[in-house]
Backbone bond lengths (Angstrom), bond angles and torsions (degrees), N, CA, C in turn:
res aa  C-N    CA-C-N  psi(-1)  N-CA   C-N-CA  omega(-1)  CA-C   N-CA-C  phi
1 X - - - 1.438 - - 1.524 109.56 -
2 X 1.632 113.91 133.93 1.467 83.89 -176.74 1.541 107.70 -109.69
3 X 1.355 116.81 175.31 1.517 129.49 -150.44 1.651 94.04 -91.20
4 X 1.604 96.23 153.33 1.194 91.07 179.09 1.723 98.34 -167.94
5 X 1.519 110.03 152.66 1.791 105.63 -177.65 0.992 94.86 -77.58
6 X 1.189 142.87 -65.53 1.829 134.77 -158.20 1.600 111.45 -35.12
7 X 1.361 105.22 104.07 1.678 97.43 158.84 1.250 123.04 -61.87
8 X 1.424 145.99 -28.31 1.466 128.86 138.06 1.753 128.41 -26.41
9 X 1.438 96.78 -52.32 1.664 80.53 -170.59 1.273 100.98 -76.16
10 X 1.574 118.46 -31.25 1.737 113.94 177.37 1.397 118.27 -32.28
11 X 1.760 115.52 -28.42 1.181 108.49 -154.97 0.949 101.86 -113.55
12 X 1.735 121.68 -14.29 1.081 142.13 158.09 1.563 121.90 -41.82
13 X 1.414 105.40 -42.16 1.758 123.46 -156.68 1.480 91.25 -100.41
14 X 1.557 144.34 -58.85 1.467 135.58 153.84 1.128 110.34 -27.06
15 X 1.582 134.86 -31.56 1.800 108.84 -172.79 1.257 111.98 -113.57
16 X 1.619 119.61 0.29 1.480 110.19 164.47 1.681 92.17 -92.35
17 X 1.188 132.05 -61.16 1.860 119.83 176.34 1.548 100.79 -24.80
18 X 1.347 117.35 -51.27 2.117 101.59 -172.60 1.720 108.47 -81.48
19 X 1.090 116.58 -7.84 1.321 120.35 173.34 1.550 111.98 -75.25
20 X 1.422 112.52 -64.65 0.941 123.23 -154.22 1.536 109.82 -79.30
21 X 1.405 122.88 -33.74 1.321 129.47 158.29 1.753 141.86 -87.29
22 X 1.490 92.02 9.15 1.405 132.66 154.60 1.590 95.38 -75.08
23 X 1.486 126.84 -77.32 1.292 132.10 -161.03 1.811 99.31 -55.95
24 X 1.406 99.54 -67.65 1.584 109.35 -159.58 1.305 138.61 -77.21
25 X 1.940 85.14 5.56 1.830 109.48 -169.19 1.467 109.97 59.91
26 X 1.985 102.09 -178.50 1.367 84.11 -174.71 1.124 134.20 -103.50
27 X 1.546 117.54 31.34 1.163 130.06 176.34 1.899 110.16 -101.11
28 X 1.409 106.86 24.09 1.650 112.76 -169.88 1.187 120.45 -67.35
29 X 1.602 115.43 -59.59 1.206 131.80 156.54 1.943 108.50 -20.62
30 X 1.067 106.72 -94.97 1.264 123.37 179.03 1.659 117.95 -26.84
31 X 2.025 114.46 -23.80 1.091 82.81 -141.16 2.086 66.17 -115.89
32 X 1.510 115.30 -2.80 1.059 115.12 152.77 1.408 146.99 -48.10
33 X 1.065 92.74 -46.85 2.200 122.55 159.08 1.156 88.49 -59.08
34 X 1.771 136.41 -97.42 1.470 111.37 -161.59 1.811 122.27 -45.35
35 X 1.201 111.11 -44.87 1.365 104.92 -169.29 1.735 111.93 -56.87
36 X 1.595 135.32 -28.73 1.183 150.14 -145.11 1.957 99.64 -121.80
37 X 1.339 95.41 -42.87 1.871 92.61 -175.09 1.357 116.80 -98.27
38 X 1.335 107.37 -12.92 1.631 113.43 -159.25 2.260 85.53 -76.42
39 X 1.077 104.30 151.91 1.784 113.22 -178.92 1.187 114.53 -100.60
40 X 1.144 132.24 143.63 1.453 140.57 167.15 1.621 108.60 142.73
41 X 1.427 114.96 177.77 1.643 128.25 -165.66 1.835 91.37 -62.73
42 X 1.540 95.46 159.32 1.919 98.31 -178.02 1.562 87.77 -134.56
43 X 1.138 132.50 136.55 1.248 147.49 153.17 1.328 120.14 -17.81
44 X 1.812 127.65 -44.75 0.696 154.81 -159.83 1.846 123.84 -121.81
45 X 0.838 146.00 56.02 1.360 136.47 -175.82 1.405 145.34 -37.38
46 X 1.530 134.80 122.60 1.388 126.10 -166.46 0.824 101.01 -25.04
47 X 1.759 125.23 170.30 0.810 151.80 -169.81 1.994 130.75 23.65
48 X 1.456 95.48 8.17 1.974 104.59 170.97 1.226 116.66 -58.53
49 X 1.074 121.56 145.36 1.554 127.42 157.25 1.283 133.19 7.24
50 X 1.603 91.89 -82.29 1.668 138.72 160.95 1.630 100.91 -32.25
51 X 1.416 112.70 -86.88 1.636 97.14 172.19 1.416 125.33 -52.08
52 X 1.242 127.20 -34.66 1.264 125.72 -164.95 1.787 94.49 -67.54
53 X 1.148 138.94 -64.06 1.186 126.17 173.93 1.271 135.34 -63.83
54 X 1.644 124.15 -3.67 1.576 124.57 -177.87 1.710 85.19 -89.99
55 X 1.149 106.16 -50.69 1.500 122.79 -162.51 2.087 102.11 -47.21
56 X 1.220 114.60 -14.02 1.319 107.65 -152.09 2.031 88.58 -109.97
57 X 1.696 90.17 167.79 1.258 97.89 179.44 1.959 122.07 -68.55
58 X 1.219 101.47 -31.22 1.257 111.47 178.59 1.417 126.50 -28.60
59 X 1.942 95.75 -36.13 1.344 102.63 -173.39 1.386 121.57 -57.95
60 X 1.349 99.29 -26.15 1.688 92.67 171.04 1.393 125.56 -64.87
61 X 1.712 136.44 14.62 1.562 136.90 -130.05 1.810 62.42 -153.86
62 X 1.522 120.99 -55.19 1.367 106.82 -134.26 2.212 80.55 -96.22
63 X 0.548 86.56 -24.51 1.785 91.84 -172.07 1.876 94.88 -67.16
64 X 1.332 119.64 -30.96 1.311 118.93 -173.43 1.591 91.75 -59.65
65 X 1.698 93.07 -80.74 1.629 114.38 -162.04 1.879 92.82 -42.08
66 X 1.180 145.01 -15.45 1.412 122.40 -165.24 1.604 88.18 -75.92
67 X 1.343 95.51 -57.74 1.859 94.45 -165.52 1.220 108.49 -34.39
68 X 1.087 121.88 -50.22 1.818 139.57 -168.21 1.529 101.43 -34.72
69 X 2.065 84.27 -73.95 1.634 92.52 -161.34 1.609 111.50 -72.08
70 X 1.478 113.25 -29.57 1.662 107.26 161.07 1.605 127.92 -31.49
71 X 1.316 97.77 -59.33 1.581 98.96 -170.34 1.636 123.00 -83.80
72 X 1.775 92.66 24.48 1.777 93.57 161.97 1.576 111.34 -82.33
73 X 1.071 125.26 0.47 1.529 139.17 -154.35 1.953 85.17 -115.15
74 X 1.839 95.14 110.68 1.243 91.99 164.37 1.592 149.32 -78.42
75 X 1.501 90.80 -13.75 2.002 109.55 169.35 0.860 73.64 -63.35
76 X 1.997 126.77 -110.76 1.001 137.03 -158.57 1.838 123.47 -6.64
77 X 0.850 124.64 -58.23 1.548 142.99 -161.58 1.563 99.62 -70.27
78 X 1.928 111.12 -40.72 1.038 114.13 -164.74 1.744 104.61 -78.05
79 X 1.745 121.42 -29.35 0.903 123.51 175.16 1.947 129.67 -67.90
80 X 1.248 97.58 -25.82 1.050 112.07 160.94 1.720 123.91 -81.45
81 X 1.148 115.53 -39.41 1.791 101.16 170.57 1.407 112.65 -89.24
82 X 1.853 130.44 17.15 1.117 134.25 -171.75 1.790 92.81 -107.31
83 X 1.311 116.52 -42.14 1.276 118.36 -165.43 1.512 131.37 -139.25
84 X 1.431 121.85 17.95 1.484 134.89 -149.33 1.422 84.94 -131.11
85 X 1.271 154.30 -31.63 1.389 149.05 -168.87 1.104 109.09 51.66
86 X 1.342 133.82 44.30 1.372 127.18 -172.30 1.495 111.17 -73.37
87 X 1.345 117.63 -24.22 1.395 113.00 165.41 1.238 127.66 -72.60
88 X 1.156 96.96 -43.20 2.070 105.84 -179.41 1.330 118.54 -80.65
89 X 1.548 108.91 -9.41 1.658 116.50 173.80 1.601 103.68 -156.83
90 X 1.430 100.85 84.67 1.385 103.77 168.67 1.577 157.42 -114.03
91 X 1.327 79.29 20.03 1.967 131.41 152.18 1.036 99.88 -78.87
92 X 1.349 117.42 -85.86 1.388 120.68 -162.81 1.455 116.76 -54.69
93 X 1.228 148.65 -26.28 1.576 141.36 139.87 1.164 102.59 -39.12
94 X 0.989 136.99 -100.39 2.027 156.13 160.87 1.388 91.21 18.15
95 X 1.449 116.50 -69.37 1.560 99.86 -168.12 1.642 108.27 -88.77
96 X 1.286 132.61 -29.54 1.367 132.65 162.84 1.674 109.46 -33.34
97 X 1.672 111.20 -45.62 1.287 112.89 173.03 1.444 112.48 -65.49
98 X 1.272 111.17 -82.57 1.585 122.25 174.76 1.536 111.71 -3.51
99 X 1.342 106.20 -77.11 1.496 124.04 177.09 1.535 100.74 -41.06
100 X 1.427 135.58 -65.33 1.523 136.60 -148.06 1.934 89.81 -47.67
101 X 2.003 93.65 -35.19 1.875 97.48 -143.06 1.418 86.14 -68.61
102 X 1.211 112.07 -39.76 1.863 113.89 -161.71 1.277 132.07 -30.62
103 X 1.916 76.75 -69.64 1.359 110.41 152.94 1.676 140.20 -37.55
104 X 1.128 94.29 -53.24 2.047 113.45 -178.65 1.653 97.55 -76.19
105 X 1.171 117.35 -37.32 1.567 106.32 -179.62 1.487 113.43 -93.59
106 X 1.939 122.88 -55.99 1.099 81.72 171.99 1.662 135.45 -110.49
107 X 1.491 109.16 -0.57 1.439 126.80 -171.58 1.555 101.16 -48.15
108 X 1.299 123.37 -174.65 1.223 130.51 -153.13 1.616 95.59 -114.22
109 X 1.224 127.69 144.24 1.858 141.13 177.30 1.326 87.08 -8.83
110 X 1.770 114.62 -72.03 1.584 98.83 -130.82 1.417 107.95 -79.03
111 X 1.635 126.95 -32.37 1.373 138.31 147.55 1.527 114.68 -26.92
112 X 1.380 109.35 -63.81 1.937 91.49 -172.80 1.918 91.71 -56.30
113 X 1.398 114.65 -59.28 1.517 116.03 -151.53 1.869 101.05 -39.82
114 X 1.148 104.30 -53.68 1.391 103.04 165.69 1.295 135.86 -41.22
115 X 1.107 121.88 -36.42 1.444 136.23 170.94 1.535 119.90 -91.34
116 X 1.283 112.22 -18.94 1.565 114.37 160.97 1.809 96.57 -77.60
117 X 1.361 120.77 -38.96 1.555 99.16 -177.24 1.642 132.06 -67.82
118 X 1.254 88.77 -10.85 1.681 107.08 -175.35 1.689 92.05 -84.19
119 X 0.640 105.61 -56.64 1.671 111.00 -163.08 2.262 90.46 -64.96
120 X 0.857 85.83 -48.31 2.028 70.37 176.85 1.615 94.25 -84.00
121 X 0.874 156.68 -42.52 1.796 137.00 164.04 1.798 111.66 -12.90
122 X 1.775 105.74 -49.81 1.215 117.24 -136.81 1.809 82.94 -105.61
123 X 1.468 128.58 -40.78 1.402 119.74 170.63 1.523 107.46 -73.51
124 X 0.974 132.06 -9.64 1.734 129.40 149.77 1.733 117.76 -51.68
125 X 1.529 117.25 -41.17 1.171 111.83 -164.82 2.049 86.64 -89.79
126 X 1.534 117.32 -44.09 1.413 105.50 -174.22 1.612 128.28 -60.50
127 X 1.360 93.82 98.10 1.521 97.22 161.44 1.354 119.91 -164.14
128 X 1.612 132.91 155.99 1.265 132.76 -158.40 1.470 112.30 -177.58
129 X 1.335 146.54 174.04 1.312 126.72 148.49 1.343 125.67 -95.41
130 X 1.524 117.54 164.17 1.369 129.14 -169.55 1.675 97.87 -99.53
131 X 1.608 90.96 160.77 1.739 102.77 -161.82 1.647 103.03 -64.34
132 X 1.201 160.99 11.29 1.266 141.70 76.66 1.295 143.53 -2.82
133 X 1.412 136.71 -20.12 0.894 127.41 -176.53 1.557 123.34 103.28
134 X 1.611 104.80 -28.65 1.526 101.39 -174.47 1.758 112.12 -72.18
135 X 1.633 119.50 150.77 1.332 94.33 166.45 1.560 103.00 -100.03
136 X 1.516 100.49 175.18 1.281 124.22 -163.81 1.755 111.79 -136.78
137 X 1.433 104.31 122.21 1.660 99.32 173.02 1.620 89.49 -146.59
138 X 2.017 77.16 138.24 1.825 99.74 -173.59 1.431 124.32 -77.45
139 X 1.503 103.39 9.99 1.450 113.44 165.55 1.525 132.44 -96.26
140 X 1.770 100.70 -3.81 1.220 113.44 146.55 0.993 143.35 4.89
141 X 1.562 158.87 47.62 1.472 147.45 -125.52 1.709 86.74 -76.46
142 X 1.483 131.68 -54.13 1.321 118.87 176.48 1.419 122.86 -40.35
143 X 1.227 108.35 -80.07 1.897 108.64 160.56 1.599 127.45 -30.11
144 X 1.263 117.43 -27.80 1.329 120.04 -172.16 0.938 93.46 -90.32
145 X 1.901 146.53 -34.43 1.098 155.04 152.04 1.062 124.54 -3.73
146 X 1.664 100.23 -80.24 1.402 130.36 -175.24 2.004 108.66 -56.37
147 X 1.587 103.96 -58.68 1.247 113.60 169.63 1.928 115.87 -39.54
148 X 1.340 110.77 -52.40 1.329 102.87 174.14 1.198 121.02 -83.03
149 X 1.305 129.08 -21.39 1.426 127.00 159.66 1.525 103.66 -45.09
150 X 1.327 119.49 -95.62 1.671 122.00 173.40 1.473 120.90 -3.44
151 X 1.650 85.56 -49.57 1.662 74.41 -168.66 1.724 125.56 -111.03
152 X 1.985 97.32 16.11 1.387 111.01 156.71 1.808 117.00 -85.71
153 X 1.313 108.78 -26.28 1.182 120.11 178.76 1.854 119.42 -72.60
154 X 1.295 101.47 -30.46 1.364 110.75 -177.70 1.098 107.14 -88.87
155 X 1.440 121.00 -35.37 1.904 112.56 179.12 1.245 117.29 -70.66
156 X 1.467 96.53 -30.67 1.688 111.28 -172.72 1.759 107.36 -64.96
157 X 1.613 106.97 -40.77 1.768 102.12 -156.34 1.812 83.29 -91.17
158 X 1.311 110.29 -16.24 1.810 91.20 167.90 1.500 126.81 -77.04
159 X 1.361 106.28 -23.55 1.238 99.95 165.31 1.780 133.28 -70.65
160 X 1.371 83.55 -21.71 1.456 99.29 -163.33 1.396 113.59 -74.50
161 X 1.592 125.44 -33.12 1.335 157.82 112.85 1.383 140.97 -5.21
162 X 1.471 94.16 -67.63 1.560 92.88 163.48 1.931 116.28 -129.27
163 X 1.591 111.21 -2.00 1.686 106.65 174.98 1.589 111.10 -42.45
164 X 1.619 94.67 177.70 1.275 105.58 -177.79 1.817 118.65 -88.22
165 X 1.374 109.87 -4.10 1.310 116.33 178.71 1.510 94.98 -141.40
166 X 1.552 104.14 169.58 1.348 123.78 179.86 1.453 104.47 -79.64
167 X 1.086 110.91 153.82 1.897 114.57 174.27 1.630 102.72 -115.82
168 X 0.989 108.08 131.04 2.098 123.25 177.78 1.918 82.95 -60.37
169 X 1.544 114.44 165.49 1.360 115.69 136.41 1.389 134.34 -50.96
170 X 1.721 97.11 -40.17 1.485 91.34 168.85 1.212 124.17 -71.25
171 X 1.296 133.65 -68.00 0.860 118.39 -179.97 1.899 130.66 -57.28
172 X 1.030 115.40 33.16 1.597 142.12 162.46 1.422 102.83 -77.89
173 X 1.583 86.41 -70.95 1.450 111.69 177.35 1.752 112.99 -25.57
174 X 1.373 97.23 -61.25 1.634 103.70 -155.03 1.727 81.66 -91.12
175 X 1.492 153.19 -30.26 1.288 114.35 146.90 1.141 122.28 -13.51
176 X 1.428 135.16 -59.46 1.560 134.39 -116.54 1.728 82.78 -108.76
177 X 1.167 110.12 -45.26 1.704 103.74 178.53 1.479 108.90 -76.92
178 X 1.677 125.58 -19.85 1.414 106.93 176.18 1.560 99.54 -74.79
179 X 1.145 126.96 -43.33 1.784 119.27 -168.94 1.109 99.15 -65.11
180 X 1.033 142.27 15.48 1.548 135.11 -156.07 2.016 99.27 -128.17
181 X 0.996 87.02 -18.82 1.882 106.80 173.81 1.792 99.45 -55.24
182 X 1.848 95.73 -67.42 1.348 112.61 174.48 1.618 116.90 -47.61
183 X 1.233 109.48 -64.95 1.269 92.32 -172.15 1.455 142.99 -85.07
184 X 1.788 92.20 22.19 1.544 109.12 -173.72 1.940 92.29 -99.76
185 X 1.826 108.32 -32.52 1.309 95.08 177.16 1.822 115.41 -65.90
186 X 1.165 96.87 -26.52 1.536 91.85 172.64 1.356 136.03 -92.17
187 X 1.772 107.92 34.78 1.345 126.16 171.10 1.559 109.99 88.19
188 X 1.296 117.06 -12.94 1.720 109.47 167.85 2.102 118.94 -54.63
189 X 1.326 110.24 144.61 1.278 111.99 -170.46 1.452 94.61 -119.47
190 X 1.478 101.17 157.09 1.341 110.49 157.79 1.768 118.72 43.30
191 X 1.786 85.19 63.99 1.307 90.85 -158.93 1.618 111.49 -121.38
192 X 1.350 123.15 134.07 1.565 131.76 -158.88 1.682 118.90 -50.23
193 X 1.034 125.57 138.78 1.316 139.89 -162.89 1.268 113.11 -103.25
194 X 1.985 99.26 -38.14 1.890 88.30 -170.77 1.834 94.00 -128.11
195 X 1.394 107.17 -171.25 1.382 103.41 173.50 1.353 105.90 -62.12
196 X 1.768 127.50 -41.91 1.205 116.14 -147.54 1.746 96.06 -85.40
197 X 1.075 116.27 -26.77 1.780 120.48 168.79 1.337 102.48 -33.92
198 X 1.842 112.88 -63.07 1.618 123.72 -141.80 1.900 76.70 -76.00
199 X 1.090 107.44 -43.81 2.038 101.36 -166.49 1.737 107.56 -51.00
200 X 1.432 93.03 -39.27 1.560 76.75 178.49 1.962 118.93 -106.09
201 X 1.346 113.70 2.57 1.264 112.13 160.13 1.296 107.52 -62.22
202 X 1.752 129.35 -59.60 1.080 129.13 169.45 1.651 138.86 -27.12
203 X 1.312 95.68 -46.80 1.733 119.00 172.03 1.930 98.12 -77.07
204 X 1.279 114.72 -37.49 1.564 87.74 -169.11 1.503 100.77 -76.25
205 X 1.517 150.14 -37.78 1.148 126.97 139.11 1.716 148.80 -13.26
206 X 1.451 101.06 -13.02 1.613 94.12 -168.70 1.972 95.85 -72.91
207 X 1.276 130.45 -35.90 1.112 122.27 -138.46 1.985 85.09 -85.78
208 X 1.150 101.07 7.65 2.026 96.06 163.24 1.510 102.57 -115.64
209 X 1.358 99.11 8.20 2.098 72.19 -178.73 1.277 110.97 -93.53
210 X 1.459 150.24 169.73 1.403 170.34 163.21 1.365 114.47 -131.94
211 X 1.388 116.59 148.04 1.213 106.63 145.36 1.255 129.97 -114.83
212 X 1.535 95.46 120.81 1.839 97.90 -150.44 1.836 101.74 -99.81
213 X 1.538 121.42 174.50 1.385 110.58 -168.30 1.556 122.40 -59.15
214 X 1.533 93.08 -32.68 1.719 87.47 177.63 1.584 99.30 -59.75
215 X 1.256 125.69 -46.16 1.355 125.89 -142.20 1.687 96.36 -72.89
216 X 1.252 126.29 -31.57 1.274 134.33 159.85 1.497 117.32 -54.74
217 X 1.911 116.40 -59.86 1.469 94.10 156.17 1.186 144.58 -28.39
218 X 1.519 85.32 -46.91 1.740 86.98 -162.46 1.623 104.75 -73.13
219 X 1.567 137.60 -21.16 1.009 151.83 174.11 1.654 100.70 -41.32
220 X 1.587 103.96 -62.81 1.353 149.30 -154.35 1.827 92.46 -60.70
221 X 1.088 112.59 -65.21 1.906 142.83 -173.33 1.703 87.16 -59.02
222 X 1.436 125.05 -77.01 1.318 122.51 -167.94 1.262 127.36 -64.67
223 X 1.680 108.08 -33.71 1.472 111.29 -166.48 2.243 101.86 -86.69
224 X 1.210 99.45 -48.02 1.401 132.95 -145.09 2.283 93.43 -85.30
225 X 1.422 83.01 -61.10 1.830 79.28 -165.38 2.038 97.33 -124.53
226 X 1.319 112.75 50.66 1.855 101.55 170.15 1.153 94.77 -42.54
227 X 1.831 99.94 166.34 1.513 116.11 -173.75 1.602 96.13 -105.49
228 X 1.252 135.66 77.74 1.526 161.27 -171.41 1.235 123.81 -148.58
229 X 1.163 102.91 123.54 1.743 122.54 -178.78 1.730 101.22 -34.62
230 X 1.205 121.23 147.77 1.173 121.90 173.24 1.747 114.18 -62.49
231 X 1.730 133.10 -28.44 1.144 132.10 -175.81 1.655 100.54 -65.33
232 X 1.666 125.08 -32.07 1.116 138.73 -140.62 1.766 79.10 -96.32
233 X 1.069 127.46 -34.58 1.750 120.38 -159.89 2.070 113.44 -52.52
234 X 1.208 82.15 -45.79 1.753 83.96 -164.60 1.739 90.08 -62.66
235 X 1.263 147.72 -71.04 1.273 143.69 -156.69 1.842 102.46 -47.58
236 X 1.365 109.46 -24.27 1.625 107.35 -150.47 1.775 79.48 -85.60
237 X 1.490 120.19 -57.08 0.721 139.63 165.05 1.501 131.53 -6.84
238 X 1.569 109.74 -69.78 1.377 123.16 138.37 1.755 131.75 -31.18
239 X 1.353 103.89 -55.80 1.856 101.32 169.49 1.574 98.94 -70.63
240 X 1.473 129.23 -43.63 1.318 107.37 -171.12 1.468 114.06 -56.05
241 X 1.005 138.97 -45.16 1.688 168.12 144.94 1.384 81.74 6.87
242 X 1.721 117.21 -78.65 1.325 137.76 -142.87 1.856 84.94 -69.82
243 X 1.482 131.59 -54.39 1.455 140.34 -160.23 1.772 90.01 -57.75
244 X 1.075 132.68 -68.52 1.307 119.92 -175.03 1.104 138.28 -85.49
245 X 1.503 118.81 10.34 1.398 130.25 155.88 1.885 106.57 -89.64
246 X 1.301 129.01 -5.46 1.364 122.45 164.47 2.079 121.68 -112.19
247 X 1.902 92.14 20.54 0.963 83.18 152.40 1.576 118.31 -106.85
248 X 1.575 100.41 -164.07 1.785 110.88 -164.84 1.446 101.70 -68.18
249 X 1.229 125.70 174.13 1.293 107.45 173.31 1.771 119.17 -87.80
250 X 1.739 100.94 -12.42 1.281 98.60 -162.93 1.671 100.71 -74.02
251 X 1.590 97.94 -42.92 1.560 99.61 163.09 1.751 140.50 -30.90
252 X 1.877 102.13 -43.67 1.485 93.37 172.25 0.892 102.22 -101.96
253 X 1.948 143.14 14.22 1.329 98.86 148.34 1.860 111.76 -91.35
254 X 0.985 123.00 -30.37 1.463 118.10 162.98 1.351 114.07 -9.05
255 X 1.774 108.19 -67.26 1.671 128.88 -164.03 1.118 122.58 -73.37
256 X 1.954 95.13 -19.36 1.615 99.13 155.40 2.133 98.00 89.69
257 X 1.781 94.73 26.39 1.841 102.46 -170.28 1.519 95.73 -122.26
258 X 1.201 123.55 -0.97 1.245 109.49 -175.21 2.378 127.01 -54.63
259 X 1.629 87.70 -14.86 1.656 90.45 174.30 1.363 96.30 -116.70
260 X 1.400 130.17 53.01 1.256 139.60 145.75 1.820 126.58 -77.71
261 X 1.352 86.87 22.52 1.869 89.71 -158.56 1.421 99.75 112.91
262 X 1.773 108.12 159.60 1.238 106.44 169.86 1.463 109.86 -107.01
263 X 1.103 130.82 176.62 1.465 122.88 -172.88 1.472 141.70 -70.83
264 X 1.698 87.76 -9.31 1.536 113.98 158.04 1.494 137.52 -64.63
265 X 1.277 91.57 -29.00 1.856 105.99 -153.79 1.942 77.57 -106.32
266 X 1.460 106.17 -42.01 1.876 90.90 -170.53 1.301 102.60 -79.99
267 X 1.272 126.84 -9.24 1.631 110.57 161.53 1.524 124.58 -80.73
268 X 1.745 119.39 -28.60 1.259 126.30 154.01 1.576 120.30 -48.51
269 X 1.349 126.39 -48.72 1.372 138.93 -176.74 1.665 105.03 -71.67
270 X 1.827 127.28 -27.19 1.461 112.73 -161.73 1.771 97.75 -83.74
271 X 2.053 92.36 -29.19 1.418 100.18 -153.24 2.106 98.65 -67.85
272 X 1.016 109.11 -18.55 1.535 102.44 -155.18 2.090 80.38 -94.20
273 X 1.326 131.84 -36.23 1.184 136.23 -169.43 1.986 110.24 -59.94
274 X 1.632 89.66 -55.15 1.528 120.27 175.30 1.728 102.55 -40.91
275 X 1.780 113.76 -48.89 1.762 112.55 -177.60 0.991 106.83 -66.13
276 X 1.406 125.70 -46.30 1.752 127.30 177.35 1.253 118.30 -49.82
277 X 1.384 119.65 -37.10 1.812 112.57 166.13 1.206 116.32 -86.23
278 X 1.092 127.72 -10.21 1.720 132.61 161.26 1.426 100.24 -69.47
279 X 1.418 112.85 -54.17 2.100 103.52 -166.42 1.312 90.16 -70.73
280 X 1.406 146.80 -30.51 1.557 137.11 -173.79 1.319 105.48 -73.46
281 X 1.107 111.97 -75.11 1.776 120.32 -169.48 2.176 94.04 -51.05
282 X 1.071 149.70 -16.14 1.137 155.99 -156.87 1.668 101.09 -72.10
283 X 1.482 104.35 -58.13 1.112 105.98 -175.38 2.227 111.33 -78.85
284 X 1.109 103.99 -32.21 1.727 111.55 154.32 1.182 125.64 -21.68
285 X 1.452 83.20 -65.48 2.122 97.39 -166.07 1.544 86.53 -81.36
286 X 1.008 151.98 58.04 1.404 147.18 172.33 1.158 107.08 -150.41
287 X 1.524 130.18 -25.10 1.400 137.50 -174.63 1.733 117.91 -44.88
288 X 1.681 109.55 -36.31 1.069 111.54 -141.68 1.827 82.30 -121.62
289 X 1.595 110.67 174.02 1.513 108.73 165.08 1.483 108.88 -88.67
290 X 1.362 117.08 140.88 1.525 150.18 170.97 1.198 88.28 -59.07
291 X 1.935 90.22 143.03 1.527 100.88 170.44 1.417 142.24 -28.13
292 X 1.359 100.71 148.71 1.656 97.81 173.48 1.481 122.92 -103.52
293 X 1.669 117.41 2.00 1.324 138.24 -151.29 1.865 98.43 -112.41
């Protein structure tokens, strides 16, 4: 962290350091320098879409609502409370995730390619059946589908909502085909190109979603009891606010969130929450030297 007289930024530089190594675990730092200094071609190019929205605070608003709308999908839901420990380690997912995104958006070819292979290594070993009976494996190109749909749609309408710049349609657009890079390397098929693709890939899914008990737990686990200090609740609180006022509506009543706030007041509460991890994380993303590429 570096030193500084201003008691503002002092307090400034303590809450993006607990933010950011909250998110990225404690190997973040370290794994930031490679992802940002290391040289060579990046999947993704300054200033794209794709970065412009991983890169932004929102993701914490849009990373909520994915979980949400993910776990209406009962394979899916079942693969995750069978083998993801999200309860018993829920840091350690958080930054396992974080890292995959960092990486895939901004690290360099051979770094993401690497990290898309780990991550299909590990949906090779996930599979089992759900309390129905059906089985389920997370290598699924359908399931993996659905999962990146959700959770291109949710980062995307959080940014769009509460980011730090406006997004064109087009360039929405070419979001939806850059995330779509990712989730074709990780075995997803037949996968949406524009917003209006992802709107209606999304909709041809509803007639499999439920909300089944895990999927209510997990509602229950995220919305009800995060694993956060009680001082930490009201801020988390606030982005959650913002996560279920930008889902569908059929979704929060499904999830059983519809008197969670109305969609007004949790978009007032994410948007003013959303600046506070931008002015924190601000001084963070500054810690280290800027690219060399």
């Amino acid at each position: 962290m570096t030193a500084t007289a201003n008691p503002i930024e002092r307090v400034r530089s303590r809450v993006g350091d607990a933010l950011f190594t909250k998110i990225a675990g404690p190997g973040g730092y370290e794994a930031r320098d490679r992802i940002h200094n290391t040289p060579g071609p990046r999947w993704f190019p300054p200033g794209s879409p794709m970065r412009r929205v991983h890169g932004d605070a929102s993701t914490f608003v849009g990373g909520l609502r994915a979980l949400l709308l993910q776990s209406l999908h009962p394979l899916a839901m079942a693969g995750v409370a069978g083998h993801s420990g999200y309860r018993g380690d829920p840091w350690g997912r958080l930054a396992r995730t974080s890292t995959f995104l960092a990486f895939t958006t901004f690290g360099n070819a051979d770094d993401a390619q690497e990290m898309v292979d780990r991550v299909r290594a590990v949906h090779e070993r996930v599979r089992g059946k759900a309390a129905d009976g059906r089985p389920y494996r997370a290598s699924d190109p359908h399931l993996l589908r659905w999962v990146h749909v959700a959770e291109a749609d949710s980062f995307l309408r959080a940014y769009r909502t509460f980011g730090a710049r406006p997004m064109t349609d087009a360039d929405a657009d070419l979001y939806v085909a850059q995330s779509g890079r990712v989730a074709a390397a990780l075995g997803a098929t037949d996968i949406p190109q524009t917003t209006a693709e992802l709107a209606t890939c999304i909709e041809g899914y509803r007639p499999e979603l439920e909300a089944t008990d895990e999927a209510l737990d997990t509602v229950h686990f995220l919305l009800k009891e995060p694993p956060l200090p009680w001082l930490a609740r009201p801020g988390y609180q606030m982005l959650a606010a913002g996560s279920v006022a930008l889902l569908p509506d059929w979704a929060r009543r499904d999830l059983g969130v519809e008197r969670l706030g109305g969609p007004r007041i949790g978009r007032m509460q994410a948007a003013i929450a959303t600046k506070a991890v931008r002015w924190g994380l601000g001084t963070a993303e500054h810690t280290h030297a800027r690219p060399k590429y």
